[in-house]
C-alpha positions as CSV (number, residue, x, y, z in Angstrom):
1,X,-69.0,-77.8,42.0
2,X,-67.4,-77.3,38.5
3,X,-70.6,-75.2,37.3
4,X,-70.5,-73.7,40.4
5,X,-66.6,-72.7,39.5
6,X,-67.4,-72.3,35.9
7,X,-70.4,-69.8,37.0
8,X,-67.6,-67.9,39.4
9,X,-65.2,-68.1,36.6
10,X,-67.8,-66.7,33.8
11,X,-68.6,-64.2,37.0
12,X,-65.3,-63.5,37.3
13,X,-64.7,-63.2,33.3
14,X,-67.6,-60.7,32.8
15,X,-66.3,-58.4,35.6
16,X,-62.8,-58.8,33.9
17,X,-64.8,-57.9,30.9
18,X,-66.3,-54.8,32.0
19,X,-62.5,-54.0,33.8
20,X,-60.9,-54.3,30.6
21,X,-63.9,-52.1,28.8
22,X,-63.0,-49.6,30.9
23,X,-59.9,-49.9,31.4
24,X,-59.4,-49.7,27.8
25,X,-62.3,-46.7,27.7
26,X,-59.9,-45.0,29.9
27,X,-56.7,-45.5,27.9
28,X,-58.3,-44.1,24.6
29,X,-59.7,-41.1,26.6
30,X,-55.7,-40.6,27.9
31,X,-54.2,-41.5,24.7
32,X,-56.8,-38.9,22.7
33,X,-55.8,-36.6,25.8
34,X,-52.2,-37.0,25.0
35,X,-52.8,-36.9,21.4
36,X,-55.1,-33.7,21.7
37,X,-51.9,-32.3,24.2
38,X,-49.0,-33.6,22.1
39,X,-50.8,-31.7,18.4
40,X,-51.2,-28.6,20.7
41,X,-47.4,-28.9,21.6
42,X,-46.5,-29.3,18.2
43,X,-48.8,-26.7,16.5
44,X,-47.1,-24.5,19.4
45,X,-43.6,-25.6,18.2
46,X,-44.4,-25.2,15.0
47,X,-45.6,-21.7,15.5
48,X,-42.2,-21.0,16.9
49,X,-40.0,-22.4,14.8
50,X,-42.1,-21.1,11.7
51,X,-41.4,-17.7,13.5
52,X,-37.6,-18.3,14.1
53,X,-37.0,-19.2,10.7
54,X,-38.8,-16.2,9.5
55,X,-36.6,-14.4,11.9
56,X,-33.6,-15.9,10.3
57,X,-34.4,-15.6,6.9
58,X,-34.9,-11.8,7.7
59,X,-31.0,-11.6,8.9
60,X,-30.1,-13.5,5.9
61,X,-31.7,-11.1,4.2
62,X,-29.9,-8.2,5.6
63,X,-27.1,-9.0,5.9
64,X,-27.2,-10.0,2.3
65,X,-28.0,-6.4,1.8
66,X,-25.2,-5.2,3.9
67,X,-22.5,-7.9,2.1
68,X,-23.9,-6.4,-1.1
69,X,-23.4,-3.1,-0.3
70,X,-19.8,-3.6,1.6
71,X,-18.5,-5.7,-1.9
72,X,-20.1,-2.8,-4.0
73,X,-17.8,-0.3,-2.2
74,X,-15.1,-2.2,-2.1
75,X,-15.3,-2.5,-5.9
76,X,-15.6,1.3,-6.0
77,X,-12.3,1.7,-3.9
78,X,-10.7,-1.3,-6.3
79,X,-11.2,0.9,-8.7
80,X,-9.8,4.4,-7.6
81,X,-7.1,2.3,-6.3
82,X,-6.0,1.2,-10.0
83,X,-6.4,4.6,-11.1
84,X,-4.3,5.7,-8.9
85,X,-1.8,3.1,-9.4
86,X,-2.0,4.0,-13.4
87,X,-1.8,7.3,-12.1
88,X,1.2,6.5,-10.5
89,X,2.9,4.8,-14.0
90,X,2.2,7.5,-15.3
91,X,4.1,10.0,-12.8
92,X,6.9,7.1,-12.9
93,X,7.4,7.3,-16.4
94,X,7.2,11.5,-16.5
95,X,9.8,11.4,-13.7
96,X,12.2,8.8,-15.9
97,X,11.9,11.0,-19.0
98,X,12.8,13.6,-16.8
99,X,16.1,11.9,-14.7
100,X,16.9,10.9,-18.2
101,X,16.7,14.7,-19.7
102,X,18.5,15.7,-16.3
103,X,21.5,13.2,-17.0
104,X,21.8,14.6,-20.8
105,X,21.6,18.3,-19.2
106,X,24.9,17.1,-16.8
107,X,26.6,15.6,-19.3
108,X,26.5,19.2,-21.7
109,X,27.0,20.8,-18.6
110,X,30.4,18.7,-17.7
111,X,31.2,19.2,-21.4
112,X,30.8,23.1,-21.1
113,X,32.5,22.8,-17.9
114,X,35.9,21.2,-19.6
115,X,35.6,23.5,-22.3
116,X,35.6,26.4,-20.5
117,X,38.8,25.3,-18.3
118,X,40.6,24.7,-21.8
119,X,39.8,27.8,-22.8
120,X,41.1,29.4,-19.3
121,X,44.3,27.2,-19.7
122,X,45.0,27.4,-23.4
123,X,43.6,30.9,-24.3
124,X,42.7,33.1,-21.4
125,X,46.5,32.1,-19.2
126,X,48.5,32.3,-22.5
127,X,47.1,36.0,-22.9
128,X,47.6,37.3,-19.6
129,X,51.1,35.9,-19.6
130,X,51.4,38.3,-22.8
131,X,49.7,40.9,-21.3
132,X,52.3,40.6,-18.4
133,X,54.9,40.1,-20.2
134,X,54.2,43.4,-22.4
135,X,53.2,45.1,-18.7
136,X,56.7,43.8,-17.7
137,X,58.7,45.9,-20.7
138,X,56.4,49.2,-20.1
139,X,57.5,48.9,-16.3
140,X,60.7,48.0,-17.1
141,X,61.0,51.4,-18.8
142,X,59.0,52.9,-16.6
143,X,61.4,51.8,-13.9
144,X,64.5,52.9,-15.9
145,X,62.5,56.4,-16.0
146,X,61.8,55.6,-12.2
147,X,64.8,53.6,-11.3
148,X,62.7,51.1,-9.3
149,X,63.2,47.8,-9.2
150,X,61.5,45.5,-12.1
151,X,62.5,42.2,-11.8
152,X,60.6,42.2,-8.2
153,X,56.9,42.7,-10.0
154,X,58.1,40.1,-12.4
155,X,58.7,37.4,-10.1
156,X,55.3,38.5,-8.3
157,X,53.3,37.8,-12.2
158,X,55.5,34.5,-12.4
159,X,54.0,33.5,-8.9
160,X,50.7,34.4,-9.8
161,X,50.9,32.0,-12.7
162,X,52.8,29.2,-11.0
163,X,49.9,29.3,-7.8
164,X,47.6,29.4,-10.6
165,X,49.1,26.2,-12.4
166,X,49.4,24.8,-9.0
167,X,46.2,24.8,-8.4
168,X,44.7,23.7,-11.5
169,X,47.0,20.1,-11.2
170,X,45.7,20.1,-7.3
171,X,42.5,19.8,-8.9
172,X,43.6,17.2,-11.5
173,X,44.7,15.0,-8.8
174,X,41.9,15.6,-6.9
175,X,39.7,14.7,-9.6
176,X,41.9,11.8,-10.4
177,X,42.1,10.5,-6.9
């Protein structure tokens, strides 16, 4: 009975043996099957990816060329942009020379200005007083020849002169006010 169990059991073995041969004949055709699946998968990966990043480095590329070309422009604008500005200082400075020329040009003008009014006050008023005055003693006789009445256009040269002075001290106070 035991060799009759040991015979099942070496039975029994050898068909586990042959089970596990090709059992395990199996799994190495599966795992090279997997293997054989899983490379192609990667080689196909690969392939895409290899493809991708060429694609990439191609849009790298140009827009590298484009950020290149943008930067060179905007150096060429930087650049009119300060001439312009030095342009510009130098327009500044031309119209500063100038405001400064115009405010020496006012101030001969003002001078002019004052000296003419003293020459209107001081010469130009003192000789048409004398010139009235003189016009005054020929109408005078005239109006003893004519009989008319003198003192009338003297009062009328008087008021001339006072409207006149008048005026000039309106302007004083205007000027002063």
């Amino acid at each position: 009975m035991i060799l009759e169990a040991l015979k099942d059991l070496q039975g029994g073995m050898t068909e586990l043996k042959q089970e596990m041969s090709t059992t395990k004949t199996e799994l190495q055709k599966e795992i090279a099957s997997t293997r054989t699946e899983l490379q192609k998968e990667m080689s196909t990966t690969k392939t895409e990816l290899q493809g991708e990043i060429g694609s990439l480095k191609k849009e790298m590329s140009d827009t590298r060329t484009e950020l290149q070309g943008e930067i060179g422009l905007l150096k060429k604008e930087m650049t009119l942009v300060k001439d312009d500005i030095t342009s510009m200082k130098g327009d500044i400075s031309s119209l500063k020379n100038e405001t400064t020329l115009m405010k020496s040009e006012m101030t001969s003008l003002k001078n002019q200005t004052k000296s003419i009014k003293v020459i209107l006050e001081n010469v130009t008023n003192r000789h048409l007083k004398t010139i009235a005055e003189g016009h005054c003693d020929l109408s005078r006789k005239l109006d003893e020849a004519i009989k008319g009445n003198v003192d009338e256009e003297q009062l009328l040269v008087r008021v001339g002169l006072l409207e006149d002075d008048v005026r000039l001290l309106k302007e004083k106070v205007n000027t002063i006010a």
